[in-house]
NURO-564944 format. One record per residue (C-alpha): x, y, z; residue number from 1. Coordinates in Angstrom, 2 decimals, padded with zeros to 5 digits. Example, Ala and Ser with C-alpha at 12.3 -4.5 7.8 and 13.67 -1.06 7.14 Angstrom:
2
        x        y        z  seq
   012.30  -004.50   007.80    1
   013.67  -001.06   007.14    2
REM end
This chain:
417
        x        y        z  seq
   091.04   075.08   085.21    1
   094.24   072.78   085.92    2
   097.43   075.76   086.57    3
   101.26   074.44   087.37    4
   102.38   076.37   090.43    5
   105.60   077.92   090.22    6
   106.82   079.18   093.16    7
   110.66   080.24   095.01    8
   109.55   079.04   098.35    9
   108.04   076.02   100.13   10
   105.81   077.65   101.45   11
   102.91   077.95   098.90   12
   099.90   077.18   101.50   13
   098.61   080.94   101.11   14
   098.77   080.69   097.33   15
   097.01   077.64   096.99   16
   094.23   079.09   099.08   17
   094.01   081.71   096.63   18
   094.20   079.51   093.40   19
   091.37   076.82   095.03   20
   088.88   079.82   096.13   21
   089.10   081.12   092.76   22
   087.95   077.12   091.56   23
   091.08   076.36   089.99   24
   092.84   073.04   090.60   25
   096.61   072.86   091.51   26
   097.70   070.14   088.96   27
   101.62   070.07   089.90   28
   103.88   072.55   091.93   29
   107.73   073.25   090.67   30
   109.93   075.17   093.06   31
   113.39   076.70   092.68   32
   114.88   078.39   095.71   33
   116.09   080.92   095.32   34
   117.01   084.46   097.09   35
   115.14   087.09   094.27   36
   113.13   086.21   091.10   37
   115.10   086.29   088.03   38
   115.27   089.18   086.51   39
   113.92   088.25   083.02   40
   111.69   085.21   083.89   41
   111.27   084.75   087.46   42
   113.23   081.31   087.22   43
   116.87   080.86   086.02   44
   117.30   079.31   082.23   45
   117.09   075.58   083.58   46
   114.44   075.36   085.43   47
   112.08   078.13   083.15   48
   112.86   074.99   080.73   49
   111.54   072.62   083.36   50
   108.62   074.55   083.47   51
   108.03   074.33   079.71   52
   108.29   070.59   079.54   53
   105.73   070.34   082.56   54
   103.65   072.49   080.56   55
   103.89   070.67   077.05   56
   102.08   067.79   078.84   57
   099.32   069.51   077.90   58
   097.41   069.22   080.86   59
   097.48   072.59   082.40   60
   095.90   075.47   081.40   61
   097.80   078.34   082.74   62
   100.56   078.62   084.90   63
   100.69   080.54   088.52   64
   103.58   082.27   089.90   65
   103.71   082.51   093.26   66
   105.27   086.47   093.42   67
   104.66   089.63   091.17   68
   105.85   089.54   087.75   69
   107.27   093.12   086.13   70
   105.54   093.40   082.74   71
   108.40   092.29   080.95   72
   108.74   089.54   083.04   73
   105.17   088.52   082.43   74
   105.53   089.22   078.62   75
   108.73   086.62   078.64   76
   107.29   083.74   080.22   77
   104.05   083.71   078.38   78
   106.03   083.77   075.01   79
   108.15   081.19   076.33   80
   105.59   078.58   077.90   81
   102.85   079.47   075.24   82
   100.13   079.56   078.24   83
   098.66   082.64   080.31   84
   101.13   083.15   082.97   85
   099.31   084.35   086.07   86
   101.19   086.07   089.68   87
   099.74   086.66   093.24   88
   098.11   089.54   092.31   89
   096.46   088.36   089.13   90
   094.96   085.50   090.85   91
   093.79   087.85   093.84   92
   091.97   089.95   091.00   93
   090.04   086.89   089.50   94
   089.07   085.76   092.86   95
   087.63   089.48   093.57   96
   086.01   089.57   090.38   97
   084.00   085.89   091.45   98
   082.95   087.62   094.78   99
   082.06   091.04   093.69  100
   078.07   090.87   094.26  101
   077.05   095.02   094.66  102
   077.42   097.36   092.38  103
   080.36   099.30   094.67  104
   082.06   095.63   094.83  105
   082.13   095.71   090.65  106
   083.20   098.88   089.91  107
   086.20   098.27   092.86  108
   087.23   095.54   090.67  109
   086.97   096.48   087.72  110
   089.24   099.59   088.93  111
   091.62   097.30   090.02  112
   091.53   094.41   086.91  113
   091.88   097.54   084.83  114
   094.71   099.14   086.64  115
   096.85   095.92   086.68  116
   096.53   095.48   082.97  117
   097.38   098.89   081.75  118
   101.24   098.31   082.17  119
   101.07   094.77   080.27  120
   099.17   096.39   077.50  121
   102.22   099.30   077.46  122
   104.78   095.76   077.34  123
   102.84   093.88   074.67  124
   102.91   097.27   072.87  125
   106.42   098.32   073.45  126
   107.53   094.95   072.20  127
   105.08   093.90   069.22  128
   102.40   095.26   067.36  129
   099.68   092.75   068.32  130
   096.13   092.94   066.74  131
   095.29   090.16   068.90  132
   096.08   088.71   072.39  133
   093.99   085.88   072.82  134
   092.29   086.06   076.79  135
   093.61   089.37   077.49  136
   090.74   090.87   078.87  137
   088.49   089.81   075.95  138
   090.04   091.66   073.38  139
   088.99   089.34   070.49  140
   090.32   091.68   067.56  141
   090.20   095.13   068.73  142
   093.74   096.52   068.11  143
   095.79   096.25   071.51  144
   096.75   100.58   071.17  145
   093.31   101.18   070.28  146
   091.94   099.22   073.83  147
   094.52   100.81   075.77  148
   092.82   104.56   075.14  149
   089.39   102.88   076.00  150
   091.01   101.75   078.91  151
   092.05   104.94   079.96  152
   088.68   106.40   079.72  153
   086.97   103.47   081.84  154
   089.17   103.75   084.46  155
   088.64   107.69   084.21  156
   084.71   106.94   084.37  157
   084.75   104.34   087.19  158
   086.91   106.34   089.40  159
   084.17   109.16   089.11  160
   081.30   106.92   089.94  161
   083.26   105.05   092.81  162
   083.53   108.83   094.14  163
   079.74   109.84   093.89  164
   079.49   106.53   095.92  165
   082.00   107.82   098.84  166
   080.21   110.96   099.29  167
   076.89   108.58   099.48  168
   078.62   106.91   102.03  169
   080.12   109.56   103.52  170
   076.75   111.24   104.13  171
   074.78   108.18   105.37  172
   077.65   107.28   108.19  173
   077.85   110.73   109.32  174
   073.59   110.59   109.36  175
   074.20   107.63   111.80  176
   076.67   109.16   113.62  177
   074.21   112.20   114.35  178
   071.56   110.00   115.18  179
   073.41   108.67   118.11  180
   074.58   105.20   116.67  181
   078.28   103.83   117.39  182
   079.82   102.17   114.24  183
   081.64   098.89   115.00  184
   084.28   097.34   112.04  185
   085.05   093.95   112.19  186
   088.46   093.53   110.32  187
   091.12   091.75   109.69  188
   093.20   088.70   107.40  189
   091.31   087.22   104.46  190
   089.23   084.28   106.42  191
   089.60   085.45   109.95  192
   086.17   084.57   111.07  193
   084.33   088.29   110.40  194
   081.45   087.18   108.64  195
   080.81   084.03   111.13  196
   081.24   086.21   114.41  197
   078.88   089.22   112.60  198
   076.05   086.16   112.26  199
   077.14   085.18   115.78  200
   076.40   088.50   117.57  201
   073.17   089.92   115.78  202
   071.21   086.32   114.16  203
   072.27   086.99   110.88  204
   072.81   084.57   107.49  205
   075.66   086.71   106.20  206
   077.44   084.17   103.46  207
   080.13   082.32   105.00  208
   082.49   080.32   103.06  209
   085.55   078.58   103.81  210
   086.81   080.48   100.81  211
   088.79   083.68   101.19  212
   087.18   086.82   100.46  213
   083.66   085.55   100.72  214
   083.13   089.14   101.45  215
   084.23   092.19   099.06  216
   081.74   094.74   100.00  217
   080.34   095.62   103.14  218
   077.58   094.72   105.30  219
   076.06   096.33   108.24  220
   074.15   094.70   110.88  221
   072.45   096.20   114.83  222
   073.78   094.28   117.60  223
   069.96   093.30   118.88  224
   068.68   093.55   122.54  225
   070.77   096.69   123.10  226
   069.55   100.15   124.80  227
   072.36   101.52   122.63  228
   071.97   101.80   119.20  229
   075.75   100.02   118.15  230
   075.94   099.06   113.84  231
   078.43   095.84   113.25  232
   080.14   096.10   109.81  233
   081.74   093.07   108.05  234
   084.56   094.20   105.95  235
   086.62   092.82   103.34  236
   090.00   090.68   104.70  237
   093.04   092.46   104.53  238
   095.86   090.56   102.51  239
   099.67   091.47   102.27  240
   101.64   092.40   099.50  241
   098.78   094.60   097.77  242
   100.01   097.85   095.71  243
   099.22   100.87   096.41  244
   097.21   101.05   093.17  245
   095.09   097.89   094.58  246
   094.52   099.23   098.15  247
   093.11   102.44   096.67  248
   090.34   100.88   094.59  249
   089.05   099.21   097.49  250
   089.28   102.71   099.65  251
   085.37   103.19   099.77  252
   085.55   100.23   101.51  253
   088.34   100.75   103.51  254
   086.79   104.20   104.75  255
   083.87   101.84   106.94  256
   087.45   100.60   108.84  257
   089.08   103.69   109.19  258
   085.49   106.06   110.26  259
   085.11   103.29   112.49  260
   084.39   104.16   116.83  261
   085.32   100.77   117.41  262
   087.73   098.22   115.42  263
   087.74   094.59   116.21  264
   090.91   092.90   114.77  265
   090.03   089.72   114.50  266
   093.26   086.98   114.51  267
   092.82   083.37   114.12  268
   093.97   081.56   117.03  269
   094.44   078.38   115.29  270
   097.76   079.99   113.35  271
   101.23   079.66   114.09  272
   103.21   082.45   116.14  273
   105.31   083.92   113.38  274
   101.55   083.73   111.22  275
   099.93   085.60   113.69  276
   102.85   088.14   113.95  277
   102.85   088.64   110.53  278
   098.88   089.56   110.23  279
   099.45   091.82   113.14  280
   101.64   093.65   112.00  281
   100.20   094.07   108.40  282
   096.87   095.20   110.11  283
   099.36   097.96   111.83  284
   100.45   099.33   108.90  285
   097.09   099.25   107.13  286
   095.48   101.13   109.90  287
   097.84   102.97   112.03  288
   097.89   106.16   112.13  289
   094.64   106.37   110.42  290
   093.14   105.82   113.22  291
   094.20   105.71   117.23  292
   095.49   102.80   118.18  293
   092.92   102.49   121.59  294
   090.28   102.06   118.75  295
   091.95   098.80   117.87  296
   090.72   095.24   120.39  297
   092.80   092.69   119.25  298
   090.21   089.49   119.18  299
   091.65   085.95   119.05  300
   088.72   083.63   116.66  301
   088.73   080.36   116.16  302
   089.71   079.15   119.95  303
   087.95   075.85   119.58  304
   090.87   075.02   117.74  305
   093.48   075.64   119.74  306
   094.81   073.99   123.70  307
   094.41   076.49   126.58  308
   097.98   076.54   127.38  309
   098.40   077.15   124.05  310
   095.81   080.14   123.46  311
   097.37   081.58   127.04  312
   100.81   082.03   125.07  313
   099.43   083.25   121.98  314
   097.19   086.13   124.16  315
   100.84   086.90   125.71  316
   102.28   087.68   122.39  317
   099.21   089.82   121.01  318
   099.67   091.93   124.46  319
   103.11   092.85   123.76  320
   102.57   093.39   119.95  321
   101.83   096.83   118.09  322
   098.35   097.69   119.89  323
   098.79   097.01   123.49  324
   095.90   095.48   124.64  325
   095.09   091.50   125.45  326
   092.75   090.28   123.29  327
   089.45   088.88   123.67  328
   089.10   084.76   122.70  329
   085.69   083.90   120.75  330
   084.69   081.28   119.28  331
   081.52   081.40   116.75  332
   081.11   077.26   116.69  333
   081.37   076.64   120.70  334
   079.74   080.25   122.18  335
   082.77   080.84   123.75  336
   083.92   084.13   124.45  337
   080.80   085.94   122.94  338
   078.77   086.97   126.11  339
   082.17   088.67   126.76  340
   082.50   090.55   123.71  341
   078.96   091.83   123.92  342
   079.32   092.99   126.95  343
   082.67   094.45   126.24  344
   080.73   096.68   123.12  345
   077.85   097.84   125.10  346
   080.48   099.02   128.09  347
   082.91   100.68   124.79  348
   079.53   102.75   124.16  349
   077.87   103.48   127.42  350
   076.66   106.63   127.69  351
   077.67   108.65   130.74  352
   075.27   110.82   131.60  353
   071.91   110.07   133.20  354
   069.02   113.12   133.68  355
   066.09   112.92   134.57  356
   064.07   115.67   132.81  357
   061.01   117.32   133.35  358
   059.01   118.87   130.21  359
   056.26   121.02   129.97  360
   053.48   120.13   128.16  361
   052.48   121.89   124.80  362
   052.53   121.70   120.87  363
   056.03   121.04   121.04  364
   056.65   118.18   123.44  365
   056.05   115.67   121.16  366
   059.00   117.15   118.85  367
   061.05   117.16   121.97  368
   060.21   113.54   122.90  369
   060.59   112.55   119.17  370
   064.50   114.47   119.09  371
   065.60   112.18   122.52  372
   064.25   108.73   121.11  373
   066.71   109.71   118.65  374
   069.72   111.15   120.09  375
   069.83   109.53   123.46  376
   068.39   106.68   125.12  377
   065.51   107.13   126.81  378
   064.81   104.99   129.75  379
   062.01   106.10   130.91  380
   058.76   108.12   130.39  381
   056.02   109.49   132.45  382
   053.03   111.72   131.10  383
   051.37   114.10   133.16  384
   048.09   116.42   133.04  385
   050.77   119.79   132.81  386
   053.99   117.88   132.23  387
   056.10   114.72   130.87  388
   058.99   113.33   133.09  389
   061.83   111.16   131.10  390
   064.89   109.61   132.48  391
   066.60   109.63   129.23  392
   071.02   108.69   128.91  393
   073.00   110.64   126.60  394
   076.52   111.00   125.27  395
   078.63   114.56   126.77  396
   078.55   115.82   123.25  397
   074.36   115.95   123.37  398
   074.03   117.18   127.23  399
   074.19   120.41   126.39  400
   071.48   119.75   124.26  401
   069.18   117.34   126.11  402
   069.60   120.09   129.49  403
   068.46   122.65   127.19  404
   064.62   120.68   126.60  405
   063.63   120.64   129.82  406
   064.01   121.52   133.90  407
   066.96   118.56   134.83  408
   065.83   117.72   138.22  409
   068.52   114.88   138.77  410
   071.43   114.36   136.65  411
   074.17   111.16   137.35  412
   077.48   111.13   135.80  413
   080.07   108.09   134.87  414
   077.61   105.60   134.28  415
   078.45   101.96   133.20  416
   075.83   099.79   131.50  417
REM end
């Protein structure tokens, strides 16, 4: 589809991202600068009629505003211009609704689709009574009022299911989480590199697109080749200037950030300053103070890309910004960077404590044998006519535990892998 990008900034490189991932074509771009959108129609009087003539070519389809229209606004321009009028968040929606492969992916959606239209349905009702909207949400000729209480219902329903699936979720992480295995999010800005560097680390063909939001729902991958058992999760990009309303249909998803033991905030390396700053900063907000800010490594992608003076400065600024810490500088295409980060996750998850154990044997060694393989790491293991030795590593929270098997006939504290 051919849109006419309207925008009341220059900078419209973010928005055309958004338009081209969702396989539109920007056909022509009008802006008007201005301080605030227009109360009534986002542009003043001249150059809304600027628009019209652009779009009485006949040649676009739709027209993209580059900002978030108020339902009346939205109901004014497409009654002037005749065409669907799409803003950010509209366009953000259709581009989810491409990606969303799973079933949790859909319903988050939908959720969202759903609550974005409910207060155009309460403008195109306030102001006319309209049997028929063509393209609004496939209505065809079911009564505008009428859709609005099924609406209600479905969001009602999908809300309910997108709970069942949290407590599903819920239950499985915390089952990981007993079993010993530290859960590592990769997050951060729509196309940072998370899906690339989550194929980098475990041998993985998780899609990767130049596209944003290649990924909507999650995946979860083991970093291979480790004695610790550490799960990588790819997340969905954050994005700025998403509502409240929008954030919390994604918040199943969200959850695999905020549960996380480790965060890696990935930034691309290859942006400007004030671009980085920006990203930074909205990553803050989204997950400070849900969870502790020495959870957070700031990790700088894309360094192919960039000089090494360069890259120095840009390490300096993450340093002093809202999580304190320099970041780490990957890069999936060269190697760079990675043996670093690997090692940097198995030392974030070494266990500290080192016995070596000595168990009788009998009809319940095998049980007790069986309970370490899955709650510690177990080095080594010995068996004996009358006994079974094991050098087995644990975390403090299962020493109790693991002393409580067996005699501990040499125990070493403070270990690094």
């Amino acid at each position: 589809m051919d849109v006419l990008l309207v925008s009341l900034v220059p900078e419209v490189a973010e928005i055309r991202a958004l338009v081209e991932s969702a396989g539109h074509r920007v056909a022509d771009l009008i802006v008007q600068r201005r301080a605030a959108p227009h109360p009534q129609t986002f542009v003043g009087r001249g150059k809304l009629e600027e628009v019209r003539a652009r779009v009485d070519r006949g040649d676009v389809q739709a027209v993209v505003l580059n900002g978030d229209l108020r339902p009346s606004m939205h109901y004014a321009l497409e009654q002037a211009l005749g065409v669907e009028c799409y803003d950010r968040l509209r366009v953000l929606l259709e581009l989810f609704a491409q990606r969303a492969a799973t079933r949790e992916a859909q319903l988050q959606v939908e959720l969202a689709l759903l609550r974005y239209e409910v207060p155009l349905l309460r403008e195109w009702i306030h102001e006319a009574d309209v049997g028929e909207r063509p393209g609004f949400m496939a209505g065809g000729e079911q009564r505008v009022d009428a859709y609005y209480e099924t609406v209600k219902r479905r969001i009602k329903k999908i809300r309910d299911d997108l709970a069942t699936i949290r407590r599903e979720r819920d239950l499985r992480r915390s089952l990981r989480k007993d079993r010993g295995f530290h859960l590592v999010s990769l997050a951060g800005y729509a196309n940072a590199g998370k899906s690339s560097l989550l194929n980098a680390l475990t041998g993985e063909r998780v899609l990767v697109e130049g596209r944003m939001f290649s990924t909507l729902s999650t995946t979860t991958r083991a970093l291979p080749d480790a004695r610790r058992r550490i799960l990588l999760t790819d997340t969905v990009g954050f994005v700025d200037g998403v509502p409240f309303w929008m954030a919390e249909a994604f918040q199943a998803t969200l959850e695999e950030i905020f549960e996380a033991d480790l965060i890696l905030l990935l930034i691309e390396a290859s942006d400007p300053e004030a671009e980085i700053l920006r990203k930074v900063r909205l990553a803050a907000r989204t997950l400070l103070p849900r969870v502790r800010e020495e959870t957070v490594l700031p990790v700088l992608t894309k360094t192919d890309l960039v000089p090494a003076d360069e890259l120095g400065r840009k390490a300096d600024l993450l340093r002093d910004e809202e999580f304190h810490r320099p970041p780490l500088a990957i890069s999936t295409t060269s190697g760079e960077g990675l043996p670093e980060l690997r090692a940097h996750l198995l030392a974030a998850f070494a266990y500290p404590h080192e016995l070596h154990l000595v168990l009788p044997q009998g009809p319940g060694t095998e049980g007790r044998l069986h309970w370490l393989h899955e709650h510690a790491d177990v080095v080594t293991v010995v068996h004996h006519a009358d006994r079974v030795e094991a050098v087995v590593r644990c975390r403090a929270q299962d020493l109790a535990a693991v002393e409580g098997l067996g005699r501990v006939v040499l125990r070493r504290d403070a270990l690094t892998p």
